[in-house]
C-alpha positions as CSV (number, residue, x, y, z in Angstrom):
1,X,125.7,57.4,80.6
2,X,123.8,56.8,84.0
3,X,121.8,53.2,84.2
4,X,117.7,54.4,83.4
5,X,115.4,54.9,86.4
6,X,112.1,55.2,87.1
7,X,111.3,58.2,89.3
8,X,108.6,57.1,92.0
9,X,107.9,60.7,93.3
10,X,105.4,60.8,96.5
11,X,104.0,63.0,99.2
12,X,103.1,61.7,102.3
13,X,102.2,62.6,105.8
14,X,100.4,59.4,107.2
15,X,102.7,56.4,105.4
16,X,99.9,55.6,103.0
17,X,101.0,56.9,100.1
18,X,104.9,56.3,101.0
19,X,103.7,52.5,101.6
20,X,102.4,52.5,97.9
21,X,105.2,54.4,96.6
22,X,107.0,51.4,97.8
23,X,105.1,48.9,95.7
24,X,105.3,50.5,93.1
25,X,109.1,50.1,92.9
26,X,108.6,46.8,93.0
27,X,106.1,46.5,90.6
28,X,109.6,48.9,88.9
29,X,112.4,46.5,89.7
30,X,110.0,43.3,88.4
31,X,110.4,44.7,85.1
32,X,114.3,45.0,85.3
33,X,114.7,48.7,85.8
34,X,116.0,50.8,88.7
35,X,112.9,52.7,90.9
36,X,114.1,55.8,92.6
37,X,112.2,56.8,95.0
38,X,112.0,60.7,95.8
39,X,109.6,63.1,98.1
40,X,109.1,66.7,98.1
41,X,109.1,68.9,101.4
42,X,106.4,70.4,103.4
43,X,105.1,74.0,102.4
44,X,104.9,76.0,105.3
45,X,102.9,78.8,106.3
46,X,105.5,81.0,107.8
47,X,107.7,82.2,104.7
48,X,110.8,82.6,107.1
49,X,110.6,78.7,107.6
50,X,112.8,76.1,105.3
51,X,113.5,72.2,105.6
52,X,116.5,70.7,106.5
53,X,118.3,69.6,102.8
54,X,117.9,66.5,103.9
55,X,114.7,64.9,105.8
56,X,114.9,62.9,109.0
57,X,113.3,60.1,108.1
58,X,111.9,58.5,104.4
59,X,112.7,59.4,101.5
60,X,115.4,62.0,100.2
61,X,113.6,65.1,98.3
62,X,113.8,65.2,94.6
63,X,116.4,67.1,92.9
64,X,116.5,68.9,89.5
65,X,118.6,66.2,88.3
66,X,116.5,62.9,89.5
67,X,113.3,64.6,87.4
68,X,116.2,65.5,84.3
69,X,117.3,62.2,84.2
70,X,114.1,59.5,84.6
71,X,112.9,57.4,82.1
72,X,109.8,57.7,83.6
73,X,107.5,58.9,86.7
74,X,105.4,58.2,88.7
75,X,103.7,60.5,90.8
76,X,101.9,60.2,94.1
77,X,99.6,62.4,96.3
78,X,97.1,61.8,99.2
79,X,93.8,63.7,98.1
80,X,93.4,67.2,99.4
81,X,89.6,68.0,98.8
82,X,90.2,66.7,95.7
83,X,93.3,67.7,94.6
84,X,97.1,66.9,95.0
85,X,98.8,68.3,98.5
86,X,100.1,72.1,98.1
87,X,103.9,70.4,98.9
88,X,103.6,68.3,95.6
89,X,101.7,71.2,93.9
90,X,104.4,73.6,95.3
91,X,107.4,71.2,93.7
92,X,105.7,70.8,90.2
93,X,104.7,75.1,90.1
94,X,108.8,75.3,90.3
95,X,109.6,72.8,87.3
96,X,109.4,75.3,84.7
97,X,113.2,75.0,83.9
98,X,112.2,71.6,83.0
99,X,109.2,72.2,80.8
100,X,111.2,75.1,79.0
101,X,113.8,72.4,78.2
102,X,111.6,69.7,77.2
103,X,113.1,67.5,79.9
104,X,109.5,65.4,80.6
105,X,108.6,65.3,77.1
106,X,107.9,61.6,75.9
107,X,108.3,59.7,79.1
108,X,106.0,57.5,80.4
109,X,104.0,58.5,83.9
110,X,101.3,57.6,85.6
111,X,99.8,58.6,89.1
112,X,98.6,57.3,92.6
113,X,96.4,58.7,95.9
114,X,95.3,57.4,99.0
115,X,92.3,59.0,100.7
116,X,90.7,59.0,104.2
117,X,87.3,57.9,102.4
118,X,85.6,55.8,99.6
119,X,84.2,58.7,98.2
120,X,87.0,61.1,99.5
121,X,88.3,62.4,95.6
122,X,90.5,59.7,94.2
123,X,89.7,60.0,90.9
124,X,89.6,63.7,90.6
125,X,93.2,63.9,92.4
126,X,94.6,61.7,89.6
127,X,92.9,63.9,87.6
128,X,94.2,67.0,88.1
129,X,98.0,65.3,88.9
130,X,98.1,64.5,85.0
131,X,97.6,68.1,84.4
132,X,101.2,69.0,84.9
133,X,102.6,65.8,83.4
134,X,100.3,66.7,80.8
135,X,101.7,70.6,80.3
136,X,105.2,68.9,80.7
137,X,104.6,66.4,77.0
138,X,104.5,63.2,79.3
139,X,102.7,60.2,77.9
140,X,99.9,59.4,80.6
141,X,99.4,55.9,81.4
142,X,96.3,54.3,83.5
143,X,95.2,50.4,84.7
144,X,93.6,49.0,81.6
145,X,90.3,46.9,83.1
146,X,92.4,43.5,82.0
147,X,93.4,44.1,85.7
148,X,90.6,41.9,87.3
149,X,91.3,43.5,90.6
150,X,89.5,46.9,89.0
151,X,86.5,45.1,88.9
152,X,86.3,42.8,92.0
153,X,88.3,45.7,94.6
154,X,86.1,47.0,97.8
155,X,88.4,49.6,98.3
156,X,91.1,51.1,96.0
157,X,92.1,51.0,92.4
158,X,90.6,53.1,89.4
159,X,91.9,52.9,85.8
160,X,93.4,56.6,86.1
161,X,96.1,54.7,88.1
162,X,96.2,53.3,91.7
163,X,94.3,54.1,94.7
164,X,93.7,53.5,98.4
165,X,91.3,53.5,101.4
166,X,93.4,54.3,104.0
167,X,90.0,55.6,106.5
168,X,89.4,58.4,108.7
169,X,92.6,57.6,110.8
170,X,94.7,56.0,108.5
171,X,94.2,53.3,109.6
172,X,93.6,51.1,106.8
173,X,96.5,48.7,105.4
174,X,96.6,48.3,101.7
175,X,94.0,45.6,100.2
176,X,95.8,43.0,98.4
177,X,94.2,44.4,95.0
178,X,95.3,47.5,95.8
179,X,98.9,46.5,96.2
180,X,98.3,44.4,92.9
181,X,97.4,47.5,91.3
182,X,100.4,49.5,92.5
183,X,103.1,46.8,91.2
184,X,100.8,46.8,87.8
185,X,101.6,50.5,87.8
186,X,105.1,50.3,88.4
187,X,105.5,47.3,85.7
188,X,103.7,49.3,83.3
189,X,105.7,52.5,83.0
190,X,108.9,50.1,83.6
191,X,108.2,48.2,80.7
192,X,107.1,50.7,78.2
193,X,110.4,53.3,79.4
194,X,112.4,50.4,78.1
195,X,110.6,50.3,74.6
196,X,111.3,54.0,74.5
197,X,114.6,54.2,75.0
C-alpha cells in the first residue's frame, strides 16, 4: 500500500495561487504527511487544440489515480467573476468515474483563491469550489476564527479557507497572515486525514 498524501490541486496563471499551493504543502509536511502537488490544464477555445501530457514548467497535471488515491484535498482556484477558472471547473465536470465509485467520499478538503481585488469574489469562489467536493461526499473543512490572523488580516484569509490579494497586476506578494492561513489549511486537512485513516 502506497504511503498517504495529501492532494494540493491548483490552477494558476499568474503564480499566485501556485505560490499558495506551495504553502500549503508545507503547512502538509508540518503535520507528517506527504503533499502532492497537482494542476490541471488550460481549456482552450479551439476544440482541435490539446496540451502537451506533460507541462513545461510547474506542476505536473492531476491524474485519475493522484485524486483515487489522496487522503485528502485541497483545492485551489484564482476567482473568475466569482467563480472557479473553466480549467479547474473543466477537470472536476470529468470526475464522474470517481463520484460513481465513491472514490472522494469521507476525505477531508478544503479550498483556496487569490483575486485581483479586495472585493473581487473570494468568498463566493470558495463557495461554489465546495460544491463539487460536496457532490463527491468530501468532508469540508474551513479556518476556525481561533486563527487570530482572520481577524487582524488587511488582505486575505476568510474562514471558508484561505485567500489572497494578489492586485490588479499581480503584483501583490502573499501577507504574512495569509501565508499563516495557508500552512493552517494544509495542517488541518493533514492532521485530520491521519485520524481517518
Amino acid at each position: 500500500m502506497s504511503k498517504p498524501y495529501i492532494l494540493v490541486l491548483y490552477y494558476s496563471v499568474h503564480g499566485a495561487t501556485e505560490t499558495m499551493a506551495k504553502h500549503i504543502a508545507s503547512g502538509i509536511e508540518q503535520a507528517g504527511l506527504e503533499a502532492r502537488i497537482r494542476t490541471v490544464p488550460k481549456v482552450s477555445a479551439t476544440c482541435e487544440t490539446t496540451s502537451e501530457s506533460i507541462p513545461s514548467e510547474g506542476a505536473i497535471y492531476c491524474t485519475a489515480d493522484d485524486l483515487k488515491g489522496c487522503a485528502g484535498l485541497v483545492l485551489g482556484s484564482p476567482t473568475r467573476f466569482g467563480n472557479m477558472a473553466a480549467a479547474m471547473k473543466y477537470f472536476w465536470d470529468s470526475t464522474s468515474s470517481h463520484w460513481l465509485n465513491g472514490d472522494l467520499i469521507n476525505k477531508p478538503a478544503g479550498v483556496f483563491t487569490s483575486t485581483g481585488s479586495l472585493h473581487g469574489g473570494q468568498e463566493s469562489t470558495l463557495l461554489t469550489m465546495m460544491l463539487p467536493l460536496l457532490h463527491h461526499g468530501m468532508l469540508l473543512m474551513g479556518l476556525p476564527y481561533s486563527y487570530p490572523e482572520l481577524m487582524q488580516t488587511q488582505t486575505g484569509g476568510t474562514p471558508y479557507g484561505p485567500s489572497h490579494l494578489a492586485g490588479s497586476d499581480s503584483q501583490l506578494s502573499l501577507s504574512e497572515d495569509e501565508i499563516t492561513l495557508c500552512q493552517a489549511m494544509g495542517k488541518r486537512i493533514a492532521t485530520t486525514a491521519k485520524q481517518l485513516l
